[in-house]
C-alpha positions as CSV (number, residue, x, y, z in Angstrom):
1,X,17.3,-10.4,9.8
2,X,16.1,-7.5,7.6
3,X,17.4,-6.5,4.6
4,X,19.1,-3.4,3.1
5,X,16.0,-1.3,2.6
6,X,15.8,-0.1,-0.7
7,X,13.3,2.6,-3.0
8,X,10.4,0.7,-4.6
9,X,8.2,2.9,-6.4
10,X,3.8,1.8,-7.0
11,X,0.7,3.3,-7.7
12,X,-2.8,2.9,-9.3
13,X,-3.4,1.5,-12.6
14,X,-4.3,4.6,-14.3
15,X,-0.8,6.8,-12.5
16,X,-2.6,9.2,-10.8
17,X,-1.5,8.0,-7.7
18,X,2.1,7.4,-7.4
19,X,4.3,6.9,-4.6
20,X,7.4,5.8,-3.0
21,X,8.5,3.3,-0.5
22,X,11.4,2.2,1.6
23,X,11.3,-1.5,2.2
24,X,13.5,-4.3,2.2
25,X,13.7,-6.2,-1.3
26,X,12.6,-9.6,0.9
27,X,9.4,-8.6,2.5
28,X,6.1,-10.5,4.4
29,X,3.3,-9.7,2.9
30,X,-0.6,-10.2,4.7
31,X,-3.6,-11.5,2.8
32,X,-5.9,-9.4,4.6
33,X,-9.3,-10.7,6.0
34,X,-10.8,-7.8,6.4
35,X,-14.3,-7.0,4.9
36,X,-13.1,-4.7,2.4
37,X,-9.5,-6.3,1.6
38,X,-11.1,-10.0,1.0
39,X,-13.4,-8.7,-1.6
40,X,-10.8,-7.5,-3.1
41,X,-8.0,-10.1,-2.7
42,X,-5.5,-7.7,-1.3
43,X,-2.1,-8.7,-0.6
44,X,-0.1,-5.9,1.6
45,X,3.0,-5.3,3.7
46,X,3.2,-2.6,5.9
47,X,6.1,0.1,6.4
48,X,6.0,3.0,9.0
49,X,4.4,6.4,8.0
50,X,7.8,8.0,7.5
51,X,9.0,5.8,4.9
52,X,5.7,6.3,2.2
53,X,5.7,8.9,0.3
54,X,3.3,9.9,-2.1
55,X,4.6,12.0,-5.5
56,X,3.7,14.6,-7.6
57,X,-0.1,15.8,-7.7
58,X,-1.0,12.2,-6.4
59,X,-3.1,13.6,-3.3
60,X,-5.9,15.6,-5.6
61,X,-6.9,11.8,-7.2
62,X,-7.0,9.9,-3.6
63,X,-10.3,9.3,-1.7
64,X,-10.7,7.3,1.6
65,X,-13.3,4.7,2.7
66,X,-13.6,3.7,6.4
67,X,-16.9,1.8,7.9
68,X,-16.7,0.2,11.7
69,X,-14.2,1.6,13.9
70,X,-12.9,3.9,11.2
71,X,-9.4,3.3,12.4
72,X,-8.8,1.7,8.9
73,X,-8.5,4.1,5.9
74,X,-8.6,2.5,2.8
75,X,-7.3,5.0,0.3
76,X,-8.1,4.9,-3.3
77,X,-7.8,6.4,-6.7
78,X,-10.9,8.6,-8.0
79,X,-10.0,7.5,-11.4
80,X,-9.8,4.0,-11.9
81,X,-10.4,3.1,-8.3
82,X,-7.4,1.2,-7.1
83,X,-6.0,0.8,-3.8
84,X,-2.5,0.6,-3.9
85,X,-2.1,2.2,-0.3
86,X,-4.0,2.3,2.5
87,X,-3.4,2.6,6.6
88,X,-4.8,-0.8,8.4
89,X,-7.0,-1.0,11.5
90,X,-4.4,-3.3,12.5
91,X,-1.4,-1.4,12.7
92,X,-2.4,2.1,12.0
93,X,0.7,4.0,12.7
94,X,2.0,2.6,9.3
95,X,1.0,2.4,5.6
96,X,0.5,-0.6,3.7
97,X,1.4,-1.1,0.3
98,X,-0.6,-3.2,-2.2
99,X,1.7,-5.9,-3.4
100,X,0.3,-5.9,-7.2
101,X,0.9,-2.3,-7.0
102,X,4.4,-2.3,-7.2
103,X,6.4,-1.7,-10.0
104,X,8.1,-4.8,-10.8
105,X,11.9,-5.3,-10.3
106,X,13.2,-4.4,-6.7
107,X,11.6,-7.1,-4.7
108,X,13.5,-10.1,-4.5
109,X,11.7,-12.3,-2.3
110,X,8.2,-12.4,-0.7
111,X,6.8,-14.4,1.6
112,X,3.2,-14.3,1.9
C-alpha cells in the first residue's frame, strides 16, 4: 500500500539545483549497480516525470553524462558536481532522486 504522497524538496550541495518531488513519505530506495552510480554510492528512488520538478534558474547549472546505451542521463550540477537527479537506463520514463539529496524531514520510512 502506498502512502499519501507528499512535497519533499532536494538539490545539490552548493543550491544551484533545486527541485521538487511528489513521493510517498515511506519510500524503496535502489543502491544502483551501475558503473557510474557504484562509484559513487548512490542511493535513489524513482517517481514518474510528471511528479519532478525542478525550481528557479536550476536548469542553467545542470549538465548530463551518458556512456553505453545513452538511455541513462546522469544529471549533475556544474558547480559543485552533485547528482541529486538523474533519469535511469532502467526505468527511463521516470526521474530518480538521490536519497542524500533530500532535505531532511518528510520521509518517514525507507527501505533500501
Amino acid at each position: 500500500m502506498e502512502s499519501e504522497l507528499v512535497l519533499h524538496n532536494g538539490g545539490c550541495h552548493c543550491k544551484k539545483v533545486r527541485w521538487k518531488v511528489q513521493a510517498p513519505t515511506s519510500v524503496v530506495a535502489w543502491k544502483c549497480n551501475c558503473s557510474d552510480c557504484s562509484m559513487r554510492g548512490n542511493v535513489h528512488f524513482v517517481v514518474p516525470h510528471q511528479r519532478f520538478e525542478l525550481l528557479g534558474d536550476s536548469v542553467q547549472f545542470i549538465t548530463t553524462y551518458t556512456f553505453g546505451t545513452h538511455t541513462a542521463k546522469h544529471t549533475f550540477c556544474k558547480v559543485c558536481g552533485i547528482t541529486s537527479f538523474y533519469t535511469p537506463r532502467s526505468n527511463p520514463d521516470g526521474i530518480a532522486v538521490t536519497l542524500a539529496c533530500l532535505d531532511p524531514g518528510t520521509l518517514s520510512h525507507v527501505e533500501i
